[in-house]
N, C-alpha and C positions, 0 to 999 in steps of 0.2 A: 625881464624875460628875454630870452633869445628870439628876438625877428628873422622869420625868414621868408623871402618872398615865394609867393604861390607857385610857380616853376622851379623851383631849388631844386625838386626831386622829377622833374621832366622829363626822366631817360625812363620812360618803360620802351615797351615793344618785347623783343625777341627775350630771351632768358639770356640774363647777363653773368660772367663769369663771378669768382668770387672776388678777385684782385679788379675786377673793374669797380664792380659795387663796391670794394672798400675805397678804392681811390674818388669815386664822385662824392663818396659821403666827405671825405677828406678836403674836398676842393670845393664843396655846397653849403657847407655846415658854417655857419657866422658862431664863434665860441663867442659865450658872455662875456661883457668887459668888467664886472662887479670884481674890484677886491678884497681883501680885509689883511691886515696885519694880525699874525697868531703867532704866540711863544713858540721858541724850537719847541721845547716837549709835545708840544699839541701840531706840529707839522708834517708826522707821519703819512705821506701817500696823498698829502695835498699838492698841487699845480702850482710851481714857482712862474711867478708873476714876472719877472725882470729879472736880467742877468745878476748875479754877483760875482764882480769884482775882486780879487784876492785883497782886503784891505792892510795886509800886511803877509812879508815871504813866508812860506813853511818849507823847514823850520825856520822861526824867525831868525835864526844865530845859529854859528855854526857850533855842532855838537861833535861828541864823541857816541860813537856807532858799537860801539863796546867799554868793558870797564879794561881797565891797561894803562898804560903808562905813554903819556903825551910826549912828545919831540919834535924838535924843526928839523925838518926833512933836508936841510942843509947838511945836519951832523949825524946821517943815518950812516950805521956801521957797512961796509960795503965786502969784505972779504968776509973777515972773523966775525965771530961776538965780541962786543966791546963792552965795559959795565960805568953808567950811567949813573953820578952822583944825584940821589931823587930829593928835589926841592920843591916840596909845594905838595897841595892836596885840595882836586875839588871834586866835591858831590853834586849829582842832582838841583836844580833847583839853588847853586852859590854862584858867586860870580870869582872867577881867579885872583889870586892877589895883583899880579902884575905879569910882565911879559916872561917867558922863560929864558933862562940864562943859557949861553951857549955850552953846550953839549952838557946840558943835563936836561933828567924828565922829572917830567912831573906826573904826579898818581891823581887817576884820573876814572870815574864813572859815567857808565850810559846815560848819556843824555845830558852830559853836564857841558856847560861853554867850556870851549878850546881857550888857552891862552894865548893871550896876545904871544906872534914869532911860530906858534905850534902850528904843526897840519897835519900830522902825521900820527897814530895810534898802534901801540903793538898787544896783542892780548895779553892780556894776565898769565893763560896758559902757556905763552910762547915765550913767559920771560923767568927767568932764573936770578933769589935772589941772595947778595954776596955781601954781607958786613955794611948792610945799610946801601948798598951802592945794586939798580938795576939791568943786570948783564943782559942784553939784547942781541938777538940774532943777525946777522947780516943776508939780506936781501930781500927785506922789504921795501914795497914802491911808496915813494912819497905819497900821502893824501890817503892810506891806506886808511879804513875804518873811521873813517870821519863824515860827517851828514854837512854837505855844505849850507848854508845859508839858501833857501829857494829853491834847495835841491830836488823837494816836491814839486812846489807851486810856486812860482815867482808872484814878487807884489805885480799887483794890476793885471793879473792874467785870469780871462773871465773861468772862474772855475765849474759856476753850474747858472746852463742856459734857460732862459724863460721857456718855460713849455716841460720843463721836467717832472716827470710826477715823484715825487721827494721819495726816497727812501735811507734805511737806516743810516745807510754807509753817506748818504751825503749829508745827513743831519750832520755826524760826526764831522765831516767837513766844514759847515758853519762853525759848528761849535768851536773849532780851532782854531777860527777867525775872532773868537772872541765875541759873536753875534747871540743876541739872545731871540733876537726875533728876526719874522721872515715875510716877505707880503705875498700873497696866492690869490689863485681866483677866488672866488666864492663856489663854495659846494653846487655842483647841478641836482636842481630839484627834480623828479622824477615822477610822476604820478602812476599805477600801478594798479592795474585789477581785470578780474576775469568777469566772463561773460558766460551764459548758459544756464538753462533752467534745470540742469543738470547734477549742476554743483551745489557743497556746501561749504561752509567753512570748518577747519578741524575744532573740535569741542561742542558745536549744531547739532541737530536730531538728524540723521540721514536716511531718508525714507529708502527703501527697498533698490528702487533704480538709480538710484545717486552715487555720487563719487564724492569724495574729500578732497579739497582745491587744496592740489598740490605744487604749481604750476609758480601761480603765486609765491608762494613764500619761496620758492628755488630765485625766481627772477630778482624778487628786494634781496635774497642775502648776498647775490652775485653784483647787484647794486654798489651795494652797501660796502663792497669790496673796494669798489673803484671809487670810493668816497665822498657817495652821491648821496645826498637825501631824499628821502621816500617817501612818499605819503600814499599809505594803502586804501585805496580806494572803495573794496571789498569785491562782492562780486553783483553785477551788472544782469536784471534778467535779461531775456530773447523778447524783448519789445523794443521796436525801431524808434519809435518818438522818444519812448523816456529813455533810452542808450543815447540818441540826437542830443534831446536837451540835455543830459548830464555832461557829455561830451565836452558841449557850447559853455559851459558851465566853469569847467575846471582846466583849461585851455591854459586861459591867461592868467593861470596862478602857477605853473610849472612850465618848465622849460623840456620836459619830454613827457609824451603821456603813451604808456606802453601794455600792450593787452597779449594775451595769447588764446587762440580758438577763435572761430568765428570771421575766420576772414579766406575761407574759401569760395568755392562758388555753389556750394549745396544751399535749398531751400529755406534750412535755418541756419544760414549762417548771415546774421545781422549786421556785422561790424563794418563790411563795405557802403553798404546803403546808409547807416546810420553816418559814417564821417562823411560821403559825397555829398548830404544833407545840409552839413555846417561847415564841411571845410571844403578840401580838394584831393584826392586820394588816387595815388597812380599806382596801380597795383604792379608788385615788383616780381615776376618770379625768376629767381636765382636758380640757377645749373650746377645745386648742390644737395645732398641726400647723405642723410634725412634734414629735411627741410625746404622743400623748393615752396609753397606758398608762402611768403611772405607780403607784408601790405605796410606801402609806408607812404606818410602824405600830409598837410598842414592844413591844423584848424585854427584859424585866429593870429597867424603868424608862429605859433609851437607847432612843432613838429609831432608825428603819430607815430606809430611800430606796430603794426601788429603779427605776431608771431604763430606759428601753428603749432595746434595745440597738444599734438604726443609730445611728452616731457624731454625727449632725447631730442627730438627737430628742434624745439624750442630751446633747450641747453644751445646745440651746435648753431644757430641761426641767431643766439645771443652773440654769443661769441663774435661773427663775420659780420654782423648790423648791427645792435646796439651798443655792444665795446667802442667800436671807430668813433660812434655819435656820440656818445659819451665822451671820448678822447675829445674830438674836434668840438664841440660845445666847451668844454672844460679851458681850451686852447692848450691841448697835451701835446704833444709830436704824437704821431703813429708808432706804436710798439710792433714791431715785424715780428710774428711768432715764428719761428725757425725750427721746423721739425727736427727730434734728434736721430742719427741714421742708428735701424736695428734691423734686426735678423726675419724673415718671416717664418711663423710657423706656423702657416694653414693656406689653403689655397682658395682663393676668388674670383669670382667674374665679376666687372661692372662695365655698365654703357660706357663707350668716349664722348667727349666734348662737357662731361661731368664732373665736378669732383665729389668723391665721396669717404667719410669718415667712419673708419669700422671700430667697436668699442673694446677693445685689447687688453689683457695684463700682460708682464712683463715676466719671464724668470732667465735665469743662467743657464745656459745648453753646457753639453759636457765639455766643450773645451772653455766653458768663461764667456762666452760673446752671448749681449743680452736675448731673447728669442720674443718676440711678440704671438701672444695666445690669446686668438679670438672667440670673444662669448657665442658659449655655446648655442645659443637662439637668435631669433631673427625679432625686428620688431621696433618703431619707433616708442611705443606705448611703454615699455619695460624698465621699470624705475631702477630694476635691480642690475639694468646692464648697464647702468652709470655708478651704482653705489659698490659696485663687486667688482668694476675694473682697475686698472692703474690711468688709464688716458685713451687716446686717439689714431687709429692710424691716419694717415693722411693718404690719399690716392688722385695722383693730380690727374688733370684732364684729359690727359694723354693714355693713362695706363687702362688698360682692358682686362688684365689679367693679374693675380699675385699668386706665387707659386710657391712653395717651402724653400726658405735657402736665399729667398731673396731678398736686399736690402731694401726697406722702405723709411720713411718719414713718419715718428711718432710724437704726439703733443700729448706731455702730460696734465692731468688734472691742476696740478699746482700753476703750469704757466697758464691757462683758460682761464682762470680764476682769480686770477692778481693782477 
Protein backbone atom coordinates (compact mmCIF):
# COMPACT_ATOMS: atom_id res chain seq x y z
CA UNK A 1 0.00 0.00 0.00
CA UNK A 2 0.88 3.58 -0.41
CA UNK A 3 2.24 5.21 2.98
CA UNK A 4 1.77 8.42 3.75
CA UNK A 5 2.64 10.36 6.55
CA UNK A 6 -0.21 12.16 8.71
CA UNK A 7 0.70 15.81 7.54
CA UNK A 8 1.01 14.99 3.74
CA UNK A 9 -2.40 16.79 3.31
CA UNK A 10 -1.62 19.73 6.03
CA UNK A 11 -2.46 22.71 3.90
CA UNK A 12 -6.13 23.59 4.88
CA UNK A 13 -6.93 26.98 6.05
CA UNK A 14 -8.34 29.63 3.62
CA UNK A 15 -9.94 27.88 0.07
CA UNK A 16 -7.19 26.96 -2.11
CA UNK A 17 -7.10 27.69 -5.78
CA UNK A 18 -7.39 24.76 -8.17
CA UNK A 19 -3.73 24.64 -9.56
CA UNK A 20 -2.55 24.98 -5.93
CA UNK A 21 -4.47 21.80 -4.90
CA UNK A 22 -3.37 20.04 -7.90
CA UNK A 23 0.26 20.88 -7.53
CA UNK A 24 0.44 19.82 -3.50
CA UNK A 25 -1.23 16.67 -4.33
CA UNK A 26 1.51 16.30 -7.05
CA UNK A 27 4.33 17.03 -4.52
CA UNK A 28 2.55 15.03 -1.16
CA UNK A 29 1.53 11.97 -2.92
CA UNK A 30 4.39 9.00 -2.39
CA UNK A 31 3.33 6.68 -5.97
CA UNK A 32 3.45 2.90 -5.15
CA UNK A 33 6.69 1.22 -5.97
CA UNK A 34 4.92 -2.34 -6.78
CA UNK A 35 5.62 -3.45 -10.55
CA UNK A 36 4.76 -6.25 -12.83
CA UNK A 37 5.84 -7.07 -16.18
CA UNK A 38 2.78 -7.43 -18.80
CA UNK A 39 2.62 -8.41 -22.51
CA UNK A 40 2.47 -5.28 -24.98
CA UNK A 41 -1.19 -6.37 -25.75
CA UNK A 42 -2.20 -6.17 -22.23
CA UNK A 43 -0.33 -2.53 -21.76
CA UNK A 44 -3.06 -0.28 -22.77
CA UNK A 45 -3.10 2.90 -20.33
CA UNK A 46 -0.74 1.25 -17.76
CA UNK A 47 2.20 3.45 -16.20
CA UNK A 48 5.71 2.71 -17.75
CA UNK A 49 7.81 1.89 -14.98
CA UNK A 50 11.41 2.87 -16.54
CA UNK A 51 12.70 4.43 -19.42
CA UNK A 52 12.99 2.60 -22.72
CA UNK A 53 15.89 2.86 -24.59
CA UNK A 54 15.70 2.71 -28.50
CA UNK A 55 17.19 -0.82 -28.54
CA UNK A 56 17.87 -0.61 -31.95
CA UNK A 57 17.42 2.79 -34.91
CA UNK A 58 14.13 3.32 -36.57
CA UNK A 59 14.12 2.61 -39.20
CA UNK A 60 16.60 0.20 -38.72
CA UNK A 61 18.29 0.52 -42.39
CA UNK A 62 17.87 2.81 -44.76
CA UNK A 63 14.75 2.60 -46.94
CA UNK A 64 13.01 3.81 -49.85
CA UNK A 65 10.23 6.46 -49.00
CA UNK A 66 8.52 5.54 -52.14
CA UNK A 67 8.22 2.82 -54.95
CA UNK A 68 10.73 4.42 -57.94
CA UNK A 69 13.74 3.84 -59.09
CA UNK A 70 17.10 3.97 -56.74
CA UNK A 71 20.44 5.96 -57.90
CA UNK A 72 23.77 7.40 -56.60
CA UNK A 73 23.11 10.91 -56.26
CA UNK A 74 26.61 11.25 -57.74
CA UNK A 75 25.07 10.33 -61.36
CA UNK A 76 21.81 12.40 -60.97
CA UNK A 77 20.87 14.00 -64.39
CA UNK A 78 21.34 17.84 -63.75
CA UNK A 79 20.10 19.92 -67.06
CA UNK A 80 17.96 17.32 -69.19
CA UNK A 81 16.30 13.81 -68.64
CA UNK A 82 18.89 11.25 -69.13
CA UNK A 83 17.55 7.41 -69.48
CA UNK A 84 19.02 5.11 -66.94
CA UNK A 85 20.01 1.33 -67.88
CA UNK A 86 17.71 -0.33 -64.86
CA UNK A 87 19.63 -3.28 -63.26
CA UNK A 88 18.36 -4.87 -60.34
CA UNK A 89 14.91 -5.15 -58.45
CA UNK A 90 14.18 -4.99 -54.77
CA UNK A 91 10.92 -5.41 -52.74
CA UNK A 92 9.78 -5.02 -49.39
CA UNK A 93 10.99 -7.09 -47.01
CA UNK A 94 14.62 -8.44 -49.67
CA UNK A 95 17.82 -7.35 -49.30
CA UNK A 96 19.69 -5.87 -52.80
CA UNK A 97 21.86 -8.02 -54.63
CA UNK A 98 24.90 -5.81 -54.42
CA UNK A 99 26.01 -2.31 -54.89
CA UNK A 100 24.57 -0.24 -57.86
CA UNK A 101 26.56 0.27 -60.87
CA UNK A 102 27.45 3.64 -61.90
CA UNK A 103 24.76 5.48 -63.61
CA UNK A 104 22.30 3.00 -63.54
CA UNK A 105 19.08 2.38 -61.38
CA UNK A 106 17.72 0.13 -59.83
CA UNK A 107 13.81 -0.60 -59.39
CA UNK A 108 12.94 -0.21 -56.25
CA UNK A 109 9.64 -0.34 -53.50
CA UNK A 110 8.56 1.46 -50.25
CA UNK A 111 10.19 0.30 -47.68
CA UNK A 112 12.72 -1.83 -49.25
CA UNK A 113 16.81 -1.44 -48.25
CA UNK A 114 18.57 1.03 -50.57
CA UNK A 115 21.51 -0.40 -52.18
CA UNK A 116 24.66 -0.32 -51.41
CA UNK A 117 26.26 3.35 -53.56
CA UNK A 118 22.33 4.48 -53.70
CA UNK A 119 20.75 7.48 -51.78
CA UNK A 120 18.64 8.89 -53.94
CA UNK A 121 14.96 7.85 -55.15
CA UNK A 122 12.86 9.28 -58.15
CA UNK A 123 9.02 8.31 -58.09
CA UNK A 124 7.55 5.90 -60.45
CA UNK A 125 5.20 8.78 -61.53
CA UNK A 126 8.11 11.08 -62.44
CA UNK A 127 9.89 8.65 -64.59
CA UNK A 128 9.35 7.77 -68.27
CA UNK A 129 10.09 4.35 -69.57
CA UNK A 130 12.28 3.88 -72.89
CA UNK A 131 13.32 0.15 -74.44
CA UNK A 132 14.16 -1.20 -71.01
CA UNK A 133 16.19 1.89 -70.04
CA UNK A 134 14.61 4.50 -67.06
CA UNK A 135 14.54 8.20 -68.45
CA UNK A 136 14.83 10.43 -65.45
CA UNK A 137 14.24 13.94 -64.79
CA UNK A 138 16.84 16.55 -64.07
CA UNK A 139 16.72 18.30 -60.88
CA UNK A 140 16.16 16.39 -58.19
CA UNK A 141 18.17 16.90 -54.81
CA UNK A 142 20.29 13.95 -53.82
CA UNK A 143 18.74 11.82 -50.70
CA UNK A 144 15.32 12.71 -52.15
CA UNK A 145 12.68 10.10 -50.87
CA UNK A 146 14.80 8.02 -48.82
CA UNK A 147 14.14 7.16 -44.91
CA UNK A 148 17.62 7.33 -43.50
CA UNK A 149 18.65 4.96 -41.02
CA UNK A 150 17.41 6.58 -37.29
CA UNK A 151 15.70 8.90 -39.18
CA UNK A 152 12.93 8.48 -36.57
CA UNK A 153 14.67 7.34 -33.55
CA UNK A 154 18.19 6.90 -33.17
CA UNK A 155 19.74 3.71 -31.27
CA UNK A 156 19.89 4.58 -27.62
CA UNK A 157 17.69 7.63 -27.67
CA UNK A 158 15.28 7.30 -24.61
CA UNK A 159 12.07 7.11 -26.61
CA UNK A 160 9.19 6.78 -23.75
CA UNK A 161 10.04 8.10 -20.20
CA UNK A 162 8.95 6.32 -16.88
CA UNK A 163 5.94 7.86 -15.75
CA UNK A 164 3.91 7.64 -19.07
CA UNK A 165 0.74 6.36 -19.03
CA UNK A 166 0.99 4.08 -22.38
CA UNK A 167 -1.06 4.62 -25.01
CA UNK A 168 -1.77 3.13 -28.52
CA UNK A 169 0.57 5.18 -30.56
CA UNK A 170 3.40 4.22 -28.07
CA UNK A 171 2.62 0.49 -27.91
CA UNK A 172 3.20 0.68 -31.59
CA UNK A 173 6.43 2.28 -30.66
CA UNK A 174 7.57 -0.74 -28.51
CA UNK A 175 6.33 -2.89 -30.89
CA UNK A 176 8.99 -1.77 -33.45
CA UNK A 177 11.59 -2.13 -31.13
CA UNK A 178 10.94 -5.63 -31.33
CA UNK A 179 9.70 -5.70 -27.44
CA UNK A 180 7.01 -7.94 -26.54
CA UNK A 181 6.72 -6.97 -23.07
CA UNK A 182 6.84 -3.75 -20.89
CA UNK A 183 7.25 -3.37 -16.93
CA UNK A 184 4.60 -0.79 -15.18
CA UNK A 185 3.52 0.07 -11.94
CA UNK A 186 1.00 -2.10 -10.55
CA UNK A 187 -2.68 -0.94 -10.93
CA UNK A 188 -3.94 1.57 -7.97
CA UNK A 189 -6.35 -0.12 -5.74
CA UNK A 190 -9.22 2.08 -4.98
CA UNK A 191 -11.96 1.44 -2.53
CA UNK A 192 -15.31 3.05 -3.46
CA UNK A 193 -18.73 3.63 -1.79
CA UNK A 194 -21.46 5.80 -0.75
CA UNK A 195 -22.87 6.86 2.39
CA UNK A 196 -26.55 7.71 3.55
CA UNK A 197 -29.53 6.20 4.58
CA UNK A 198 -30.93 7.67 1.63
CA UNK A 199 -29.56 5.58 -0.85
CA UNK A 200 -30.13 2.34 -2.70
CA UNK A 201 -28.34 0.30 -4.98
CA UNK A 202 -29.82 0.09 -8.71
CA UNK A 203 -31.80 -3.32 -8.88
CA UNK A 204 -32.94 -2.80 -4.59
CA UNK A 205 -36.46 -2.11 -3.48
CA UNK A 206 -36.42 1.71 -3.27
CA UNK A 207 -38.72 2.81 -0.70
CA UNK A 208 -40.81 6.19 -1.44
CA UNK A 209 -37.94 8.90 -0.22
CA UNK A 210 -34.87 7.21 -1.71
CA UNK A 211 -32.69 7.63 -4.44
CA UNK A 212 -30.75 4.99 -6.70
CA UNK A 213 -26.81 5.47 -5.96
CA UNK A 214 -25.84 6.85 -8.89
CA UNK A 215 -22.68 8.49 -7.80
CA UNK A 216 -21.08 5.40 -7.23
CA UNK A 217 -21.01 3.62 -10.37
CA UNK A 218 -20.08 7.33 -12.22
CA UNK A 219 -16.95 7.45 -9.78
CA UNK A 220 -15.61 3.35 -10.44
CA UNK A 221 -16.28 3.76 -14.34
CA UNK A 222 -14.07 7.07 -14.29
CA UNK A 223 -11.83 4.89 -12.15
CA UNK A 224 -11.62 2.31 -14.10
CA UNK A 225 -10.61 4.67 -16.99
CA UNK A 226 -7.35 5.46 -15.49
CA UNK A 227 -6.60 1.80 -14.89
CA UNK A 228 -7.28 1.53 -11.32
CA UNK A 229 -8.82 -1.34 -9.63
CA UNK A 230 -11.96 -1.01 -7.73
CA UNK A 231 -13.50 -2.62 -5.14
CA UNK A 232 -17.04 -1.50 -4.56
CA UNK A 233 -17.59 -1.03 -1.35
CA UNK A 234 -21.38 -0.55 -1.49
CA UNK A 235 -23.22 1.72 0.39
CA UNK A 236 -22.34 2.81 4.11
CA UNK A 237 -25.40 3.75 6.52
CA UNK A 238 -25.44 7.33 8.66
CA UNK A 239 -24.05 5.67 11.65
CA UNK A 240 -20.58 7.07 12.99
CA UNK A 241 -19.17 4.02 14.74
CA UNK A 242 -20.07 1.35 12.07
CA UNK A 243 -18.86 3.98 9.05
CA UNK A 244 -15.46 4.50 11.83
CA UNK A 245 -14.98 0.77 12.13
CA UNK A 246 -15.50 -0.13 8.44
CA UNK A 247 -13.34 2.65 7.57
CA UNK A 248 -10.43 1.32 10.10
CA UNK A 249 -11.21 -1.86 8.36
CA UNK A 250 -10.50 -1.46 4.77
CA UNK A 251 -7.73 1.31 4.98
CA UNK A 252 -4.88 -1.05 4.58
CA UNK A 253 -6.13 -3.01 1.77
CA UNK A 254 -6.32 -0.24 -0.77
CA UNK A 255 -4.24 2.55 -1.67
CA UNK A 256 -7.14 5.25 -2.02
CA UNK A 257 -10.55 5.01 -0.27
CA UNK A 258 -12.96 7.40 -2.04
CA UNK A 259 -16.70 8.34 -0.80
CA UNK A 260 -19.14 11.03 -2.12
CA UNK A 261 -21.85 12.90 0.21
CA UNK A 262 -21.41 13.23 3.65
CA UNK A 263 -18.65 15.31 4.29
CA UNK A 264 -20.24 18.62 4.78
CA UNK A 265 -20.86 20.27 7.83
CA UNK A 266 -24.70 19.56 8.14
CA UNK A 267 -26.00 17.42 11.07
CA UNK A 268 -26.03 14.28 9.02
CA UNK A 269 -23.34 14.45 7.48
CA UNK A 270 -21.03 11.55 9.17
CA UNK A 271 -18.06 11.04 7.12
CA UNK A 272 -15.92 13.84 8.91
CA UNK A 273 -16.51 12.62 12.31
CA UNK A 274 -16.35 9.11 11.30
CA UNK A 275 -12.54 9.46 9.50
CA UNK A 276 -11.13 12.14 12.51
CA UNK A 277 -12.08 8.90 14.62
CA UNK A 278 -9.60 6.56 12.89
CA UNK A 279 -7.48 8.68 10.93
CA UNK A 280 -6.60 12.46 10.49
CA UNK A 281 -8.91 14.62 8.09
CA UNK A 282 -8.20 18.26 7.11
CA UNK A 283 -11.00 19.43 5.50
CA UNK A 284 -10.10 20.88 2.04
CA UNK A 285 -12.41 23.64 0.58
CA UNK A 286 -11.33 24.37 -2.89
CA UNK A 287 -12.32 27.88 -4.78
CA UNK A 288 -14.13 25.96 -7.36
CA UNK A 289 -18.05 25.59 -8.41
CA UNK A 290 -19.68 23.12 -8.39
CA UNK A 291 -17.82 21.54 -5.94
CA UNK A 292 -16.05 23.56 -3.14
CA UNK A 293 -16.63 20.89 -0.25
CA UNK A 294 -14.29 18.60 -0.52
CA UNK A 295 -12.51 16.41 2.44
CA UNK A 296 -9.50 14.68 2.02
CA UNK A 297 -7.23 13.09 4.80
CA UNK A 298 -5.30 9.61 5.86
CA UNK A 299 -6.40 6.56 7.70
CA UNK A 300 -3.82 4.07 8.42
CA UNK A 301 -1.23 5.60 6.21
CA UNK A 302 -4.06 5.51 2.86
CA UNK A 303 -5.20 8.27 1.85
CA UNK A 304 -9.22 9.35 1.89
CA UNK A 305 -11.42 11.65 -0.82
CA UNK A 306 -14.34 12.57 0.07
CA UNK A 307 -16.36 14.28 -2.65
CA UNK A 308 -19.79 16.22 -2.50
CA UNK A 309 -22.54 14.56 -3.28
CA UNK A 310 -24.59 16.30 -6.45
CA UNK A 311 -23.28 14.14 -9.23
CA UNK A 312 -21.92 17.22 -11.31
CA UNK A 313 -19.62 18.63 -8.13
CA UNK A 314 -18.58 15.40 -7.80
CA UNK A 315 -17.87 14.63 -11.71
CA UNK A 316 -15.80 18.17 -11.70
CA UNK A 317 -14.07 17.64 -8.11
CA UNK A 318 -13.07 14.14 -9.70
CA UNK A 319 -11.47 15.52 -12.08
CA UNK A 320 -9.20 18.49 -10.06
CA UNK A 321 -8.58 15.84 -6.75
CA UNK A 322 -8.73 12.50 -7.56
CA UNK A 323 -7.23 12.35 -11.29
CA UNK A 324 -3.82 14.05 -9.82
CA UNK A 325 -3.92 11.22 -6.81
CA UNK A 326 -4.52 8.84 -9.05
CA UNK A 327 -1.59 10.21 -11.42
CA UNK A 328 0.85 10.71 -8.53
CA UNK A 329 0.18 7.34 -6.64
CA UNK A 330 0.39 5.63 -10.04
CA UNK A 331 3.90 7.52 -10.36
CA UNK A 332 2.27 9.08 -13.89
CA UNK A 333 3.66 12.81 -14.69
CA UNK A 334 0.69 15.19 -14.42
CA UNK A 335 -1.51 15.54 -17.54
CA UNK A 336 -2.22 19.43 -18.00
CA UNK A 337 -5.77 19.50 -19.33
CA UNK A 338 -5.60 22.54 -21.77
CA UNK A 339 -8.78 24.10 -22.64
CA UNK A 340 -9.66 24.28 -26.21
CA UNK A 341 -10.39 28.23 -27.21
CA UNK A 342 -14.21 28.64 -28.47
CA UNK A 343 -16.71 31.07 -29.05
CA UNK A 344 -19.27 32.17 -26.40
CA UNK A 345 -22.89 31.84 -26.79
CA UNK A 346 -24.53 33.05 -23.67
CA UNK A 347 -23.84 35.41 -21.11
CA UNK A 348 -22.79 34.92 -17.21
CA UNK A 349 -21.80 36.32 -14.07
CA UNK A 350 -19.65 34.53 -11.49
CA UNK A 351 -17.75 35.50 -8.11
CA UNK A 352 -13.63 36.34 -8.68
CA UNK A 353 -11.09 34.69 -6.85
CA UNK A 354 -13.13 31.37 -8.15
CA UNK A 355 -12.96 29.07 -10.86
CA UNK A 356 -16.03 27.85 -12.31
CA UNK A 357 -17.12 25.17 -14.76
CA UNK A 358 -20.33 25.69 -16.87
CA UNK A 359 -21.76 22.46 -18.59
CA UNK A 360 -21.88 23.48 -22.57
CA UNK A 361 -22.37 21.88 -26.03
CA UNK A 362 -20.86 22.76 -28.99
CA UNK A 363 -22.20 23.69 -32.52
CA UNK A 364 -20.95 25.72 -35.77
CA UNK A 365 -22.07 29.55 -35.87
CA UNK A 366 -22.64 30.82 -39.35
CA UNK A 367 -19.35 31.56 -40.38
CA UNK A 368 -17.81 27.92 -39.22
CA UNK A 369 -16.23 29.06 -35.67
CA UNK A 370 -17.36 26.53 -32.97
CA UNK A 371 -20.09 28.48 -30.47
CA UNK A 372 -20.29 26.99 -26.95
CA UNK A 373 -24.24 26.52 -25.82
CA UNK A 374 -24.93 26.52 -22.17
CA UNK A 375 -27.68 24.07 -20.49
CA UNK A 376 -30.52 25.47 -20.22
CA UNK A 377 -30.82 25.05 -16.10
CA UNK A 378 -29.01 25.70 -13.25
CA UNK A 379 -28.03 23.01 -10.79
CA UNK A 380 -25.34 20.64 -9.27
CA UNK A 381 -27.97 17.68 -8.88
CA UNK A 382 -28.73 17.32 -12.80
CA UNK A 383 -27.66 14.16 -14.31
CA UNK A 384 -28.95 15.20 -17.42
CA UNK A 385 -26.65 18.31 -17.62
CA UNK A 386 -23.61 15.95 -17.91
CA UNK A 387 -25.32 13.18 -20.13
CA UNK A 388 -26.91 16.06 -22.91
CA UNK A 389 -23.77 18.25 -22.94
CA UNK A 390 -20.47 18.06 -25.13
CA UNK A 391 -17.89 19.11 -21.98
CA UNK A 392 -16.92 22.22 -19.81
CA UNK A 393 -16.50 25.61 -19.91
CA UNK A 394 -13.60 26.61 -18.07
CA UNK A 395 -13.78 30.28 -16.24
CA UNK A 396 -10.64 31.12 -14.58
CA UNK A 397 -10.40 33.04 -11.41
CA UNK A 398 -9.97 36.11 -12.87
CA UNK A 399 -13.14 36.28 -15.10
CA UNK A 400 -16.56 37.92 -13.56
CA UNK A 401 -18.35 38.01 -16.55
CA UNK A 402 -18.99 35.94 -20.11
CA UNK A 403 -20.62 37.74 -22.63
CA UNK A 404 -21.78 36.29 -26.36
CA UNK A 405 -18.78 36.69 -28.78
CA UNK A 406 -16.34 35.92 -26.44
CA UNK A 407 -13.46 33.40 -26.51
CA UNK A 408 -13.41 31.08 -23.59
CA UNK A 409 -11.64 27.78 -22.58
CA UNK A 410 -13.59 24.58 -23.22
CA UNK A 411 -12.66 20.78 -21.81
CA UNK A 412 -14.30 18.13 -23.51
CA UNK A 413 -15.92 15.01 -21.89
CA UNK A 414 -13.45 12.86 -23.69
CA UNK A 415 -10.28 14.58 -22.31
CA UNK A 416 -11.88 14.54 -18.22
CA UNK A 417 -12.28 11.06 -18.74
CA UNK A 418 -9.10 9.49 -20.04
Amino acid sequence: MAQLSDDCFAFGGPMMSVDEAVGLISERVARVEETETVALGEADGRILAHDIAAPLPLPPFTNSAVDGYAVAGRDLPKNEPEAFPVLGRVQAGASPDGAIAARHAVRIFTGAPMPAGADTVFMQEDVRLDQGKAVLPAGLKPGANVRPAGEDIPLGHIALKAGQRLRPQDIALVAAFGLTQVEVRRRIRVAVFSTGNELVSPGEVRAAPQLFDSNRFMLMAMLRRLGCEVGDLGIFSDEPKALASALARVAGQHDLLLTTGGVSTGEEDHVKAAVESVGKLVLWRMAIKPGRPVAMGIIGGTPFIGLPGNPVASFVTFVHVVRPTILALSGARQETLTPMPVRAAFSYRKKISRREYVRVSLRRGADGALEAIKFPREGAGLLSSLADTDGLAELGEDVTQVSPGETIGFLSWACLIN
